[in-house]
Every structure is written in C-alpha cells, then in structure tokens.
C-alpha positions as CSV (number, residue, x, y, z in Angstrom):
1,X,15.5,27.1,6.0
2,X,14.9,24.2,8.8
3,X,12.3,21.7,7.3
4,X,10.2,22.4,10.7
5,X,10.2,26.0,10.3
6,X,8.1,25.4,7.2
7,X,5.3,23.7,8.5
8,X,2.1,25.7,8.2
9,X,-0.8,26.8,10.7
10,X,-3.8,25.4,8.5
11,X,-3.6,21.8,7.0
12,X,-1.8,19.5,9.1
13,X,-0.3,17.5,5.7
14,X,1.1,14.8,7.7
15,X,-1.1,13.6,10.0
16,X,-3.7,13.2,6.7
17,X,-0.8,11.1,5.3
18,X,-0.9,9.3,8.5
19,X,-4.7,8.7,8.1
20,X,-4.0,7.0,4.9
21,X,-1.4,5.0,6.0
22,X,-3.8,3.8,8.5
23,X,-6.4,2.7,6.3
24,X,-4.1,1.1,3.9
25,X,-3.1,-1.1,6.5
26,X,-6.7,-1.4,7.8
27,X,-7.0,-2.8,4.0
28,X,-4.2,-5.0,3.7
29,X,-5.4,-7.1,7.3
30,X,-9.1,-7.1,6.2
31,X,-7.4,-8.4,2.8
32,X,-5.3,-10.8,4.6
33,X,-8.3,-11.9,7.0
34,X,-10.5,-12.6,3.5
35,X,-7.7,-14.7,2.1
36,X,-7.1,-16.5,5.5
37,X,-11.4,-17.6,5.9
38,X,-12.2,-17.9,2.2
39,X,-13.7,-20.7,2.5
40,X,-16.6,-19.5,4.5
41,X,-18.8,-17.5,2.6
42,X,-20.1,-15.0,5.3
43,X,-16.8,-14.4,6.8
44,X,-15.1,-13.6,2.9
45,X,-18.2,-11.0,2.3
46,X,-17.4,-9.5,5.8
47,X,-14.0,-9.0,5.4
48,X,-14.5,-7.8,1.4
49,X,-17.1,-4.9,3.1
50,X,-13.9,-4.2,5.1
51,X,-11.7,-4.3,2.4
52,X,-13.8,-1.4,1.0
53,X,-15.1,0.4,3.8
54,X,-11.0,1.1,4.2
55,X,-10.3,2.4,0.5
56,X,-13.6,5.1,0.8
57,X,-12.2,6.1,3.6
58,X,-8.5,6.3,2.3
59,X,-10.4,8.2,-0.8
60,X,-11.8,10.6,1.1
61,X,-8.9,11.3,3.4
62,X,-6.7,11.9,-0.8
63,X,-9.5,14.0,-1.4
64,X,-8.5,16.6,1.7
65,X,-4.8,16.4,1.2
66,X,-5.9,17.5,-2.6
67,X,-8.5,20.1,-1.4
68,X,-6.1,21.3,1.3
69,X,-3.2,22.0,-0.7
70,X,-5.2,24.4,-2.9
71,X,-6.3,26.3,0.4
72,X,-2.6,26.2,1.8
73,X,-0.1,28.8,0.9
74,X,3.0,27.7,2.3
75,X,3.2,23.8,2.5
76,X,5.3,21.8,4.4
77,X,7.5,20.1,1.5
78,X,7.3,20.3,-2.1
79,X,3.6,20.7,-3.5
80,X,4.2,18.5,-6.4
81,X,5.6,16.2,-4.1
82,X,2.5,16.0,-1.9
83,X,0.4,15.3,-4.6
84,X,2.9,12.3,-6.1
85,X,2.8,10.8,-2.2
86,X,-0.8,10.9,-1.4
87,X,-2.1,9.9,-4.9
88,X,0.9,7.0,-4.7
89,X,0.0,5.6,-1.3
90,X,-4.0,5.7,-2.7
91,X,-2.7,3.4,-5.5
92,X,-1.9,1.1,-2.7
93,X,-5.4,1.1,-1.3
94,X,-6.7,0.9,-4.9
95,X,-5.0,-2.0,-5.4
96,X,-6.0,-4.0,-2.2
97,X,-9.7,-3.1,-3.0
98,X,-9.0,-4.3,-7.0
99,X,-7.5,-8.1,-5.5
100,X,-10.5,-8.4,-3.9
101,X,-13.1,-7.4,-5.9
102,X,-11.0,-9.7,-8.8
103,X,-11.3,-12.6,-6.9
104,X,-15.1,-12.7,-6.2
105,X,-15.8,-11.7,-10.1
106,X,-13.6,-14.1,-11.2
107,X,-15.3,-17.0,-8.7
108,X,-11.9,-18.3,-7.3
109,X,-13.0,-20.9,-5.9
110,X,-9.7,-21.9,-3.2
111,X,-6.8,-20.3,-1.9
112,X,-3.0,-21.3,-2.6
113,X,0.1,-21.0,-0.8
114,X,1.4,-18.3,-3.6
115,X,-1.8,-16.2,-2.8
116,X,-1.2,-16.8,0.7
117,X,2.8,-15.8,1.0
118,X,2.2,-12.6,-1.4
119,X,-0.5,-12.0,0.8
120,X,1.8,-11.8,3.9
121,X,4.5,-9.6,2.1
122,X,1.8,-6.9,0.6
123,X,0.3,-6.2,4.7
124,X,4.2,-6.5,5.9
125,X,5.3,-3.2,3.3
126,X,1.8,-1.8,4.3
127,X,2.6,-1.9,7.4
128,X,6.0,-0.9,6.3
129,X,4.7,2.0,4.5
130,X,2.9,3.5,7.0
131,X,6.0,3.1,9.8
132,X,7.9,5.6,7.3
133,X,4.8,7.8,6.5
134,X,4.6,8.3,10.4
135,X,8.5,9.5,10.4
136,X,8.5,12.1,7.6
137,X,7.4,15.1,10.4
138,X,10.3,14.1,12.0
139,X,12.9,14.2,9.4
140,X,14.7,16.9,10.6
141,X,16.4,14.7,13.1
142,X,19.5,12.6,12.4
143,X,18.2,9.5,13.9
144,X,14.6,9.4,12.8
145,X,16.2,9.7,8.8
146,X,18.2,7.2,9.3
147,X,15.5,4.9,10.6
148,X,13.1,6.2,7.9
149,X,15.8,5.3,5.2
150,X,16.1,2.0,6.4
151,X,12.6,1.5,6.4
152,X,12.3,2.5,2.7
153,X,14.8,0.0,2.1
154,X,12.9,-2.7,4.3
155,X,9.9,-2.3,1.5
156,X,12.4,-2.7,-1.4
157,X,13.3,-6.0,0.1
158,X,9.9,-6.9,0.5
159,X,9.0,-6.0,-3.1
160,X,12.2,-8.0,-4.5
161,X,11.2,-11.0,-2.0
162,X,6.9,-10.5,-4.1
163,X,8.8,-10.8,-7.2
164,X,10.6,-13.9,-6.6
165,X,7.3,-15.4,-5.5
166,X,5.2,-13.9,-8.4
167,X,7.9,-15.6,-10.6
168,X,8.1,-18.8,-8.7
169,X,4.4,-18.9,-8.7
170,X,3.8,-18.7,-12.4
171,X,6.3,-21.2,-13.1
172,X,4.2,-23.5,-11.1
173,X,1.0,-22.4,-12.3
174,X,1.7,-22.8,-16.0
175,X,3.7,-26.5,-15.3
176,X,1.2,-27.8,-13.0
177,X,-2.3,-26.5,-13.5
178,X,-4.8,-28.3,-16.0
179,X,-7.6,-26.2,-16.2
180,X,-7.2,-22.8,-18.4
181,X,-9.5,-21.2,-16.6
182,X,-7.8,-21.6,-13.6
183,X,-4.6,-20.7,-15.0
184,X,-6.0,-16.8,-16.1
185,X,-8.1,-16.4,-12.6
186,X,-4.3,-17.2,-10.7
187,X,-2.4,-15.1,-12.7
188,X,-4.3,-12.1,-12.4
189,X,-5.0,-12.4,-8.6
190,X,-0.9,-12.5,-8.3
191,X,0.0,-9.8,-10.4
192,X,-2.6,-8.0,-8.6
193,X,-0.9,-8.8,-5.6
194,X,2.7,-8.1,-6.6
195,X,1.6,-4.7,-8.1
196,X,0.6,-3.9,-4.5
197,X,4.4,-4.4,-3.4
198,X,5.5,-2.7,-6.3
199,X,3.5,0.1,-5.9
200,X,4.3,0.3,-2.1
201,X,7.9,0.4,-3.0
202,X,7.0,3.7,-5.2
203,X,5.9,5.2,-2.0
204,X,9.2,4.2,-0.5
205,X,11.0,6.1,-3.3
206,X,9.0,8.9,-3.0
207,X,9.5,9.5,0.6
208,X,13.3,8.8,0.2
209,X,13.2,11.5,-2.2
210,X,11.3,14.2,0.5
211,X,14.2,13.2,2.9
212,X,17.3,14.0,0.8
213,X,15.6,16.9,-0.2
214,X,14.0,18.0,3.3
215,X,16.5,16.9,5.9
C-alpha cells in the first residue's frame, strides 16, 4: 500500500511532529541566546523563561500526538513508531530545558569556548532535526528520501563532531582547571550538552528507520 494512501482523516500526525520540531529549535536558539549574554543577569533569566516556555509547549504538543493516537484508527506509519519519534524528539527538548536549569543551580559563574562550540553543534542538529521531521510526509518521493537520508546523516556528523569536543573538553578541564568545584559544574553542563546531540542523532535513526520501512 502507497505510504500516502495511509494517511488518516483525523490527527494530522505530522504536522504535530512539525510543532515539536519547531519548539525544539525555538529551545535550542533561546539556549544558544542564554549562553551567548550570560553575563548579564536579566538577559540569561529572559532567555531561561524562553528556554522553558519552548519545552511546555513541546510537552503539550507530545501530549496530543499520545492522546491522538488512542483516538486514531488507522495511523499513518507504525504506532509504536510514533510513540518512539515523539517521545525521542521530547527528550531533545527535555534536555535543552535540563542544561539550563543545571547551570543556574549549579551557579556557573562564566562561559567557555567548549560550552560555546557544543552549544553551536546541539541548535545546528536541532535545526537539523526538524529539516528531516518536516520531510517524513513526503517520503513517498524518490528525491525528498534521499534528501531526508542525508539529512539523518548530517546529524550523525554533528553528534561525532559533540563527541570529539566533549572529549577534547574534559581533557582540558581535568589538566587545566584548579578549582574542584569548577571541575564537577563543567563536566556536567557538557555532558548535558553532548547528550542533546546524542539524543538528536536517536531521532535521526528513528526517522531513517520510518523511511526504509515507509518509502
């Protein structure tokens, strides 16, 4: 059966996976705009609110993709694989809101190039994330597989470019910085940070797994 013919008349799946994706990467540039003005107090709170005001609204958006596919009979792909996508790609947003909130209980106090550059590579397979999300009611074409495989492939770069960073990072951390306290603050905020690249490449697998099985 052709993957479009399968598409139901109640609970438009995709486009609420195409919310998500939307506030993930809402998530990942208010995360990216906290890291960039830490130092100013009223700006970091700002972009934190953002930060969470993003997640809620990628919870609620999980919350009808859950509720919906109770209500639909016939779904567009594989049930269990709905379930494994949205609750995956709400990991992602989980994990945005979880940097931040680590970083103001833990008091870090300044910024460092390692926090900065996995910064920049969690938004990029964010933003990554949701360019494949937005192809997988397309997937029935040739072309638009192709370019979603490729993305999916883009993110696994990204993720192996976090670990090298994450790695390179700690190295540097233990060698180089004094203060103990400093030492457990930095290594959680970065494997906070590289989970979020690990966790987007999950997504990636996942949705390469709906398009060998869909297109």
């Amino acid at each position: 059966m052709l993957f479009g013919k399968l598409l139901p008349r109640e609970g438009n799946f995709f486009e609420l996976f195409n919310q998500h994706a939307d506030r993930i990467v809402e998530a990942a540039h208010a995360f990216a705009q906290l890291v960039a003005n830490y130092n100013d107090p009223h700006l970091r709170e700002r972009y934190n609110q953002d930060v969470d005001n993003a997640e809620r609204a990628a919870d609620r958006v999980t919350h009808e993709v859950n509720r919906t596919l109770h209500k639909t009979f016939i779904t567009p792909i594989d049930r269990e694989q709905i379930h494994a996508l949205i609750n995956t790609m709400d990991d992602v947003a989980d994990l945005i809101q979880d940097s931040a909130e680590t970083m103001a209980l833990y008091d870090v106090r300044h910024m460092t190039e390692e926090i900065t550059r996995l910064t920049d590579l969690s938004v990029k397979c964010c933003e990554r994330v949701r360019d494949a999300v937005k192809m997988l009611d397309r997937i029935a074409e040739p072309a638009t597989t192709e370019a979603a495989i490729k993305t999916c492939e883009e993110i696994d770069r990204l993720e192996s470019d976090a670990d090298r960073v994450m790695r390179s990072a700690m190295s540097k951390l233990f060698r180089e910085e004094p203060d103990v306290r400093e030492v457990i603050k930095l290594k959680a905020i970065y494997e906070l940070l590289e989970t979020i690249t690990d966790k987007c490449e999950d997504v990636a697998n996942h949705i390469e797994g709906i398009i060998l099985e869909n297109s």
